[in-house]
N, C-alpha and C positions, 0 to 999 in steps of 0.2 A: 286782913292786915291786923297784928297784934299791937295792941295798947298797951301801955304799964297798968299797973293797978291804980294807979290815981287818976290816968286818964280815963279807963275804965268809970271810974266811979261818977268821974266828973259828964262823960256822957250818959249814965244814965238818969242823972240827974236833968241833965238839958233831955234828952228824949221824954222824959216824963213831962217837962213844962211845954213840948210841943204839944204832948197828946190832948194836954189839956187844954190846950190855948185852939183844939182842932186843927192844927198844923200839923196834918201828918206827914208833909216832904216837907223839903228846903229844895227851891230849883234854881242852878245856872244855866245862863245861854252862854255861844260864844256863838263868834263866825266867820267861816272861814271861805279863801276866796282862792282863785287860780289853781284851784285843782288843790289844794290843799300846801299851796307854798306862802298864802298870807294868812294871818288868824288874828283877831281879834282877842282883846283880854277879858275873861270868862265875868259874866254881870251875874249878880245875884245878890243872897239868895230871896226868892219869892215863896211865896205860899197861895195859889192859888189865884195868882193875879196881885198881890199885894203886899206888902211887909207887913213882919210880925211882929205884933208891939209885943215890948220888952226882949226882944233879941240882942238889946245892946245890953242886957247882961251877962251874953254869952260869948264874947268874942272868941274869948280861946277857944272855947268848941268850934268855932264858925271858921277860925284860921287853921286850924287842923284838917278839918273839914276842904278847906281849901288849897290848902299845900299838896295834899292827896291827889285832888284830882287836877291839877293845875303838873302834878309830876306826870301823871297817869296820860294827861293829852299828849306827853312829848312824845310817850311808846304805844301811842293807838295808832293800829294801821287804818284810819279811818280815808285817805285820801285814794285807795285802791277802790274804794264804792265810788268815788266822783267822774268814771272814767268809762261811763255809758256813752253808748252811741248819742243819745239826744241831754247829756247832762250841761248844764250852764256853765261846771264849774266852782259851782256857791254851794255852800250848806250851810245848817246850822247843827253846832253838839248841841246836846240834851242833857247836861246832869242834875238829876234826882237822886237824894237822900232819901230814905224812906226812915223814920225811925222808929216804926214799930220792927221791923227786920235788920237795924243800924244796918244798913247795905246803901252803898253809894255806886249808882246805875248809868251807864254811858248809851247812849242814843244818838245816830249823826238821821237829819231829813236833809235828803240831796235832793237838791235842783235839778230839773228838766224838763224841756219844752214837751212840751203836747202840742199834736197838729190835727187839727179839726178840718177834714175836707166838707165840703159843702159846691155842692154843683145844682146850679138855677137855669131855666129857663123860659123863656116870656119873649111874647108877640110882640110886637111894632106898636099894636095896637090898646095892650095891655099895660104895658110900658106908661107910655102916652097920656092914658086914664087917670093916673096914678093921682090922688089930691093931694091938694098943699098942705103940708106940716106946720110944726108952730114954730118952724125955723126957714124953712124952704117953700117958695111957689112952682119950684119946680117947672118952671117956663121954660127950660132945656128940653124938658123930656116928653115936652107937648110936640115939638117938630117932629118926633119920630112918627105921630100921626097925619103929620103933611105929606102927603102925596111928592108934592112938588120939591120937596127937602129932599126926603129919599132918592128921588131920580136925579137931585142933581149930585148927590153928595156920589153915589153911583158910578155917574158920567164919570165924574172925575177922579174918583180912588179906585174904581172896582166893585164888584160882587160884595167880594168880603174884609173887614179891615180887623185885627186884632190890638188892641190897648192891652199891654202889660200894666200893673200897678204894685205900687208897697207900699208900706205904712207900719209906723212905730212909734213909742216915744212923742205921742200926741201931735205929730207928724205926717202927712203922707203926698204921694207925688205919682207924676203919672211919668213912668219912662222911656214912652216913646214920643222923641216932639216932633215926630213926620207928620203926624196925624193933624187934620184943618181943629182949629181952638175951638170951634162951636163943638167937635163931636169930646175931647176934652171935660169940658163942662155937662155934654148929656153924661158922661162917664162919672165924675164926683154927684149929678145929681143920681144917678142908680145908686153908687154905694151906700149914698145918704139914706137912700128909698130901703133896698135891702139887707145892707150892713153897717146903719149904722152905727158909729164908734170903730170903724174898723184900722183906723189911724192909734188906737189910744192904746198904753200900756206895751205888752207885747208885737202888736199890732197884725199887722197880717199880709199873704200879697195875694196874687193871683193876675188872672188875663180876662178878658172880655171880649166876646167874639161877635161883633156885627155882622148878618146876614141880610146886605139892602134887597138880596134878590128874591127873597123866599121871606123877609121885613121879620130876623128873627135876633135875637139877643141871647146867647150861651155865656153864665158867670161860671167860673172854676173858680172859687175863694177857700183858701188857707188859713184859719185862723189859729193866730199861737196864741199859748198859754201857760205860763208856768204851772207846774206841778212837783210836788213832792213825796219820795217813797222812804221810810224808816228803815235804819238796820241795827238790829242791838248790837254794840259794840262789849255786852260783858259789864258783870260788877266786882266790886269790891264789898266784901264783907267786913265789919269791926270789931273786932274778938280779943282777948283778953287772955 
């Protein structure tokens, strides 16, 4: 992109007072949301985590600088990267000034889930063992070593009972309520045991398979997690 000659002059004056102040970018964020049909107004700029003292004598550089790419976001195709099979939806742009190469840099990092399998399994008896935490006694998961719990919970449901579960949002719940409330409670006291946090953030789901006849316990656990991959979107160079 060509500058006049005054602009010109007037940036390499502000380029020089970055270099020296060891500011070699200027960066904005923005962010954008629904696939790229909401966005944020671009924040900036930083240096490294921080503002640069005495940048407030450069505004016109700094609004120049901003018109640019503030025009730039309207014709970036960046919303065609948000449209992965596991994307959220959300990103963040990236612009960076460099001003050792006056070149101003577009970067979008999209959102999406990562799914973490994890498959357990453990004895009646193992289970059972398990000792108390510095939150939990775990007094649920002692029956599973009763003899007499098992044959009757048996009698009465069957061989084999399956608990679905999810969790999220520092949230989680169990979604089957067929199932008798004491085996409920051995179910939150396992995830506690095995996963715990598995309610928090992203969260996660999975099943749980009691086996009374063979006293055995199969976890299938899904844990998400956001992640993020870059795409250069292309710069603009400042020429004269």
């Amino acid at each position: 992109m060509k500058l006049s000659p005054e602009q010109y002059k007037k940036f390499k004056r502000f380029n020089n007072f970055l270099i020296s102040e060891d500011a070699l970018t200027l960066e904005w964020q923005n962010y954008t949301y629904d696939y790229g049909n909401d966005m944020d107004s671009p924040y900036g700029p930083y240096s490294r985590g921080r503002d640069v003292d005495g940048l407030q004598n450069f505004r016109e550089e700094v609004r120049v600088l901003e018109n640019i790419l503030e025009t730039e976001l309207q014709e970036l195709d960046f919303a065609r990267h948000m449209e992965c099979e596991n994307c959220t939806g959300n990103a963040t742009i990236n612009i960076i000034y460099d001003a050792e190469t006056m070149t101003i840099n577009f970067q979008v990092d999209v959102e999406f889930m990562e799914t973490h399998e994890h498959n357990n399994e453990q004895t009646f008896d193992r289970i059972s063992a398990i000792e108390r935490s510095e939150w939990s006694t775990y007094k649920y998961l002692k029956l599973l070593g009763n003899q007499e719990f098992v044959d009757d919970i048996k009698n009465k449901y069957g061989d084999e009972i399956t608990v679905e579960y999810n969790g999220g949002g520092d949230s989680g719940y169990i979604q089957d309520n067929d199932i008798p409330e004491v085996l409920e409670n051995i179910t939150y006291e396992i995830l506690d045991a095995y996963y715990s946090g598995w309610e928090i953030n992203e969260g996660s789901t999975g099943n749980i398979i009691y086996d009374f006849k063979d006293k055995m316990v199969t976890i299938y656990h899904d844990l998400f997690e956001n992640s993020t991959f870059g795409v250069e979107l292309g710069e603009i160079k400042l020429t004269q």
